[in-house]
N, C-alpha and C positions, 0 to 999 in steps of 0.2 A: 392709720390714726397716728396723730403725735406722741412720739414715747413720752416727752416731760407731761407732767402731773400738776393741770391749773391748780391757783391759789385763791385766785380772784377770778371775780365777773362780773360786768355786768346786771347779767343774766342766766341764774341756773336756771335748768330745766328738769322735770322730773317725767320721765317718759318718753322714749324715742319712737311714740304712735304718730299718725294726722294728725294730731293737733300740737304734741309736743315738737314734733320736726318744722312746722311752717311755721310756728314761733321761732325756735332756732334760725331757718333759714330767713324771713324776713327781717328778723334784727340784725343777723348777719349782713345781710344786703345793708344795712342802713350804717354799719359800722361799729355794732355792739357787738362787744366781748362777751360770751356765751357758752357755759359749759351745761351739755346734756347726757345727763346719767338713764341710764337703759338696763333694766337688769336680767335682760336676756345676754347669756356669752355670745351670739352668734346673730339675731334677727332683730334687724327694725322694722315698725310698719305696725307692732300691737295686733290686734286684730285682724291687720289689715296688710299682716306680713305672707312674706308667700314663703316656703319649706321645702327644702329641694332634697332627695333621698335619692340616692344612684342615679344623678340625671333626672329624675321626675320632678314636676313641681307641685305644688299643692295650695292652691286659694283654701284659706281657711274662713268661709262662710259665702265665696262669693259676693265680689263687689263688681259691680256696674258702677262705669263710669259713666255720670251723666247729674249736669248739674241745674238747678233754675238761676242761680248765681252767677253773673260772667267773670265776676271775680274769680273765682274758683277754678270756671275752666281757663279765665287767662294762664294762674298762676301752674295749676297740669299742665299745660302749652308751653308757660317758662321753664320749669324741671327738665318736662320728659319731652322734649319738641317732634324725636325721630323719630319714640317706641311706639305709637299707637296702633293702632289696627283697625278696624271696624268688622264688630261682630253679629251675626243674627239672633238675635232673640229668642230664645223658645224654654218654656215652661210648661210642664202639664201635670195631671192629676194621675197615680198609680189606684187601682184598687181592681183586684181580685183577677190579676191578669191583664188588664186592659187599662188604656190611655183616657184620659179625660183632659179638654183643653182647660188653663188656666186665663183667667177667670174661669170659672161654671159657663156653660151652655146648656143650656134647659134640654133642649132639645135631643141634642148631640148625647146626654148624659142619659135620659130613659130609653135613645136607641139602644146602649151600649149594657145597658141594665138589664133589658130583656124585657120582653111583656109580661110576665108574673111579676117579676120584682117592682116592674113599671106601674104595672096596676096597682102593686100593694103600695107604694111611691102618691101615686096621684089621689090613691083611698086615703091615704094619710095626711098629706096636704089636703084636701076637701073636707077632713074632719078637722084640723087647727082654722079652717076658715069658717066650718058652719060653728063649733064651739072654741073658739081661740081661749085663752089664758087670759084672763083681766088682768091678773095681778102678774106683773110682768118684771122681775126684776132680776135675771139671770141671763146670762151669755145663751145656756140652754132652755130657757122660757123664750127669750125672743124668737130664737133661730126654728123652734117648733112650731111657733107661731106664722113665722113666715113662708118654712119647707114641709111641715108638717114630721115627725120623729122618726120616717124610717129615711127622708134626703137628711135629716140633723144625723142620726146616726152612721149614716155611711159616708157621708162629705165632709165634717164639722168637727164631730166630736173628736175621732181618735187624735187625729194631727194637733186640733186645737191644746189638749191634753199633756201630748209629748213633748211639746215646745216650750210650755211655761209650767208643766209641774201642779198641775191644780185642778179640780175636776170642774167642769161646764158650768155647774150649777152652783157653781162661788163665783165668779167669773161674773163682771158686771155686763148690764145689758147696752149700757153705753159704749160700750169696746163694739158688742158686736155689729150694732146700728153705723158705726165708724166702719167698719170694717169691712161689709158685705154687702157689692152690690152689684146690679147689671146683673141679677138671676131672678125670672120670673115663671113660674111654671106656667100660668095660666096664659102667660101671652105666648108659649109658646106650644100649647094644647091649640089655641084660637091658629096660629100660625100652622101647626101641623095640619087643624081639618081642612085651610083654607086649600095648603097645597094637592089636599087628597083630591079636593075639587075643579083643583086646575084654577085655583083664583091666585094663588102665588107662585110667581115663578123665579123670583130672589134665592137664592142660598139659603137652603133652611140651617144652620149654626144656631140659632137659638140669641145672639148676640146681635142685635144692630150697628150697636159703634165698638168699634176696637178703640180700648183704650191702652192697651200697654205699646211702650216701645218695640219698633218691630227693631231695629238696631242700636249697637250701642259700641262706645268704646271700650278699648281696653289694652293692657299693657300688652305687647305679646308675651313676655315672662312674666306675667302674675303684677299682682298692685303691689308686691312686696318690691319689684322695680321700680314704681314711683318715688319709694321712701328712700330704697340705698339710695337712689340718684342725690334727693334731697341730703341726708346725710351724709356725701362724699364733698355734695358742694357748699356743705356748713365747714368741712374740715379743710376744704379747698382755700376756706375763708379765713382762715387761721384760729377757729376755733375746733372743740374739742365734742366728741361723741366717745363715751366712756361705755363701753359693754361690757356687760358681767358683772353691774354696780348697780349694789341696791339701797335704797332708801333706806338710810336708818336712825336720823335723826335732823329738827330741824330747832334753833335758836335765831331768835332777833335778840341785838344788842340793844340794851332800853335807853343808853345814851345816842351811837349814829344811828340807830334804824338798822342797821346792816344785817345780814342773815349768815348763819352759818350752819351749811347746810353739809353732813355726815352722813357718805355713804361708804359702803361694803364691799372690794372689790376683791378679784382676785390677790393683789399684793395688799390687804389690809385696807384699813380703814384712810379715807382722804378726806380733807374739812376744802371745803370750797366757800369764804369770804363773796357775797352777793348784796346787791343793791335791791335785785325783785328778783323772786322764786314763780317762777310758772312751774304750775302743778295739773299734770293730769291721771295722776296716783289715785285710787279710789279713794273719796272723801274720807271712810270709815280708818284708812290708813294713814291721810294724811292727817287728821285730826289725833290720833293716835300716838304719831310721832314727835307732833310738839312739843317743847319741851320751854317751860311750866306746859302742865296739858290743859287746857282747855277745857272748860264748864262743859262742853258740848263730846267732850270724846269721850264721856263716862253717862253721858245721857242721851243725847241722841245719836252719834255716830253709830254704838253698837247695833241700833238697832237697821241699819239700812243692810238690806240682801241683796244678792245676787243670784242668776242663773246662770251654770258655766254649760258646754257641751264640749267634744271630740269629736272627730275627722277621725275614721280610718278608712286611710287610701290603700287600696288594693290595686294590683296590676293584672290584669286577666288579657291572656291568649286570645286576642282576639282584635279586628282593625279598628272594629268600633262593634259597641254596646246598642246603642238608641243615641239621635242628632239633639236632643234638651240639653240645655245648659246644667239643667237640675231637675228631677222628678220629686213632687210631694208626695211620700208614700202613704197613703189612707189605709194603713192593712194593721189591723188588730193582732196579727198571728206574729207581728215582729216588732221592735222596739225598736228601727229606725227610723229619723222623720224624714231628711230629705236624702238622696243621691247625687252627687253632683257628677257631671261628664267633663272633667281637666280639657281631652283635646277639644268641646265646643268649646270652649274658653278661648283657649289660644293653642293652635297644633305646635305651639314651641313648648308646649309645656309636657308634651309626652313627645320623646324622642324616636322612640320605636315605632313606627308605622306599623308592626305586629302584635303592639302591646297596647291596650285600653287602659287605661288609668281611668276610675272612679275615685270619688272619696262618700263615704258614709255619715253619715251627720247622728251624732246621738246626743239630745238634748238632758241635762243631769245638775244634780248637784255636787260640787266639791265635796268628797268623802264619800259619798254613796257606792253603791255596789260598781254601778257599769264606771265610776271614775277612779275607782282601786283597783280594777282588774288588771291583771297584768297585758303588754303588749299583745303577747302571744295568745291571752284567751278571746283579747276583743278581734283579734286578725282572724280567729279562730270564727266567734260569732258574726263576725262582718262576711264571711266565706256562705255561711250557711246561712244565714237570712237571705244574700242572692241567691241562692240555689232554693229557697223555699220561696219566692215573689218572682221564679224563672226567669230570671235579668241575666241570667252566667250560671255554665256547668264549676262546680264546686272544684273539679278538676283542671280546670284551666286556669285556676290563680297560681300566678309562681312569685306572689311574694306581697309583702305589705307595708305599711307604717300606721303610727300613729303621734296624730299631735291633741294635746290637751288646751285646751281653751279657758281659763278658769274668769271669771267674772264677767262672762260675755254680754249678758242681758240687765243692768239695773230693775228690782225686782220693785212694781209699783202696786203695794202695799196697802192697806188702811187709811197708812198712818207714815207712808213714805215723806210725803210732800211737806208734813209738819217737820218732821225730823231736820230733812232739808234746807226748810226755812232757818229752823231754831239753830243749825251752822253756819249759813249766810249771813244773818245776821253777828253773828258772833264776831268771825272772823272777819268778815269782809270788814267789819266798823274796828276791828280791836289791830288788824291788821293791813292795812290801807295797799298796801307792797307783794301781795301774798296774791296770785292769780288762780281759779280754778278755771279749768276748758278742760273741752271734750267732754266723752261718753261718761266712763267714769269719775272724771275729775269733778261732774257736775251732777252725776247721780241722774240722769237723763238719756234715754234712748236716743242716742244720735245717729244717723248716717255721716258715712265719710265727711262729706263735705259739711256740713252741720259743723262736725268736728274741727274741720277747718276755721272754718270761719267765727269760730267762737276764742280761736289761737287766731286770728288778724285783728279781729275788734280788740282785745288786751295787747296787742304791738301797739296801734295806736293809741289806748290807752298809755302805754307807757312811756312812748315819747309824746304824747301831751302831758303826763305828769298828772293827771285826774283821772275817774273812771268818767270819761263823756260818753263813751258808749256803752251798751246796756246787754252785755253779751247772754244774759239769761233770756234775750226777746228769742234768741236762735233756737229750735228747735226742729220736729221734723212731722210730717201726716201722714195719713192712710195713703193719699195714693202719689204720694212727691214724686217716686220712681218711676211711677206709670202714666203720666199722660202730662203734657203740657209741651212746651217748647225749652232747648238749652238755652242757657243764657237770661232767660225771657225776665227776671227777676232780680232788683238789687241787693234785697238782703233775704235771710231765711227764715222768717216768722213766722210760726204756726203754733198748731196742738199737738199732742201726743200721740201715739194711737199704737197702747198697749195693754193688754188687759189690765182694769182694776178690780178688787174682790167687791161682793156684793155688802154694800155699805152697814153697818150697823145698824146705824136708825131703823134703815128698810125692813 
């Protein structure tokens, strides 16, 4: 990085994430002066950074690369041209000992259940069909309705639960209608007798069409390679990537417009003189820090949540674990949601051909119990929940980390969207100069590339000098990851598709 310390820019940036870096990087490319503050000491990439401990590396949530956008993957192809890889796909379901494919398999799922359990399964489904639920307005009404309570209980509930902090039955029924599909029990009860009769001779899976990606790209070191690459070649550009600086104040001069924007670094505080602030700081912070503050940071900012979780990656004795990129743990007896497997990732990211690298996923909120623990109790608990879901002898771990995640999920609320709104408008009209993108910048569940591309439509906005494009049209769906063609798409427009609580009125 450049030891002298900008004065001016351009363009500040606030967050060295996807979306704060390909802002940086395409202005760069166009010839703008561009300072980005990042208030990690050591990692770009936000979310989407990768975390390296004695040689091991660590994807922090698991990103697949894969876009409908060709923009997006032109602009991966420009950064990263050599790093890619191409990986196999694989996902599945953990519960009680045993694999389940992702998506559900009707079928596959009551062989693996056993015929008591199956029976009680298929008794249970045939009573939500002879007596269904009229009044239908919960994540847990629908999904009983459609599996009948003991597939809602053993598939549904616990995972749905640990992921977002909320019980089933607050949980809208419109999430889960989004959410759940290609699982039928009854067509594959009609598929089962045909085959007893020798009338089917197909693969009984229970699934007719695959929809998920069977392959996909990926950095060989982590998506956190995506981003240095991007931020060596903002700095390569003669601008500036400031780490270990945090956000801590922002003024417009009410004569030029200009912004002067105050951050926190290690050598004291630095004012950076700017034309336009790109922001992908969580709105409730960046509203906060304005200075006069804003009608909106004492009324609606407070109220917008978050869901953070942690990673702890464990290193366990052993060549390999299980071939899953990641396992969804369905198990009630443990407080982890998902597993991930580093070397399916990319075999450069565990060095040791004798060493397994996992990472543990535990979904929480900042301040709660599992995100105050200290390292050593959750490396502690991460050891013993493999050893209770028999993934790995307890004794074979020789060692751990942990990395913390704090605002990973935009939590959609009540009464999110209004909040939202009532900032948008605020800002956006009071501040013309002042850009929000990405995940948190926008208060919106994004995927990477979302996140991108919501930091390209505000470049063009800003060297057209107006907002002509409409960066809140970008968002992400249920199944964006899972089926379609790359490229196939020129922009990213859709719905959302994360739980909302069950509404008042209802």
């Amino acid at each position: 990085m450049p030891t002298s310390r900008p004065t001016s820019a351009d363009v500040a940036i606030v967050g060295a994430g996807p979306a704060g870096l390909t802002a940086a990087y395409l202005l760069t490319r166009q010839g703008y002066k561009v300072t980005v503050i990042e208030k990690d000491p050591v990692y770009v990439g936000g979310i989407s950074r990768t975390v390296e401990h004695e040689g091991f590396r660590f994807d922090i949530g698991g990103h697949r690369f894969f876009s409908k956008s060709q923009e997006v993957v032109d602009l991966w192809n420009e950064i990263l041209p050599d790093d890619f890889i191409q990986r196999p796909r694989m996902s599945r379901i953990y519960y009680e000992g045993k694999f389940y494919s992702y998506p559900l398999r009707a079928f596959e799922a009551l062989w693996n259940l056993g015929i008591v359990r199956s029976a009680l399964c298929m008794a249970s489904y045939a009573k939500a069909k002879l007596l269904p639920n009229r009044t239908v307005r919960s994540f847990e009404d629908w999904t009983i309705n459609q599996f009948g309570q003991k597939l809602y209980s053993i598939f549904f509930k616990t995972y749905t639960e640990k992921v977002w902090g909320m019980p089933c039955d607050e949980m809208s029924a419109d999430w889960a209608a989004q959410r759940i599909k290609g699982l039928s029990l009854g067509a594959a009860v009609l598929d089962g007798l045909k085959r007893s009769l020798g009338l089917n001779k197909a693969p009984n899976d229970g699934m007719a069409t695959k929809t998920l990606l069977e392959t996909f790209r990926y950095p060989r070191l982590g998506p956190g390679m995506m981003w240095e690459a991007a931020a060596d070649k903002v700095v390569q550009g003669g601008n500036h990537v400031l780490m270990g600086h945090s956000f801590k104040q922002l003024t417009q001069d009410q004569v030029s417009g200009r912004w002067r924007l105050t951050a926190t670094g290690p050598g004291g505080d630095i004012v950076i003189d700017a034309a336009h602030v790109i922001s992908s700081a969580p709105m409730r912070e960046l509203a906060a820090r304005i200075h006069p503050l804003p009608a909106c940071a004492l009324t609606a900012a407070p109220k917008l949540n978050y869901r953070d979780f942690l990673t702890v990656a464990l290193k366990i004795r052993s060549d390999d674990l299980f071939p899953d990129n990641w396992i969804y743990i369905h198990d009630s007896k443990v407080q982890v949601g998902r597993v991930q497997n580093f070397r399916s990732w990319s075999p450069e990211m565990v060095p040791d051909p004798a060493i397994a690298c996992v990472g543990l996923e535990y979904f929480c909120f900042e301040g709660d119990g599992l995100w105050s623990s200290s390292d050593a109790d959750l490396i502690a608990l991460a050891t013993k929940e493999m050893a209770i879901l028999g993934l790995c002898n307890a004794d074979d771990v020789v060692g751990g980390a942990v990395v913390r995640q704090e605002k990973a999920y935009p939590v959609y609320d009540d009464d999110y969207a209004a909040h939202v709104a009532v900032m948008r408008e605020e800002l956006e009209a009071r501040y013309p100069t002042l850009h929000m993108v990405g995940r948190n910048g926008m208060h919106r569940y994004n995927n990477q590339d979302h996140a991108m591309m919501t930091a390209m439509l505000t470049v063009r906005n800003i060297v057209a000098g107006a907002r002509v494009y409409d960066i809140w049209g970008v968002n992400e769906d249920a199944e964006y990851h899972e089926s379609g063609s790359e490229g196939e798409q020129a922009a990213l427009a859709s719905v959302r598709d994360v739980p909302a609580r069950v509404s008042k009125a209802a």
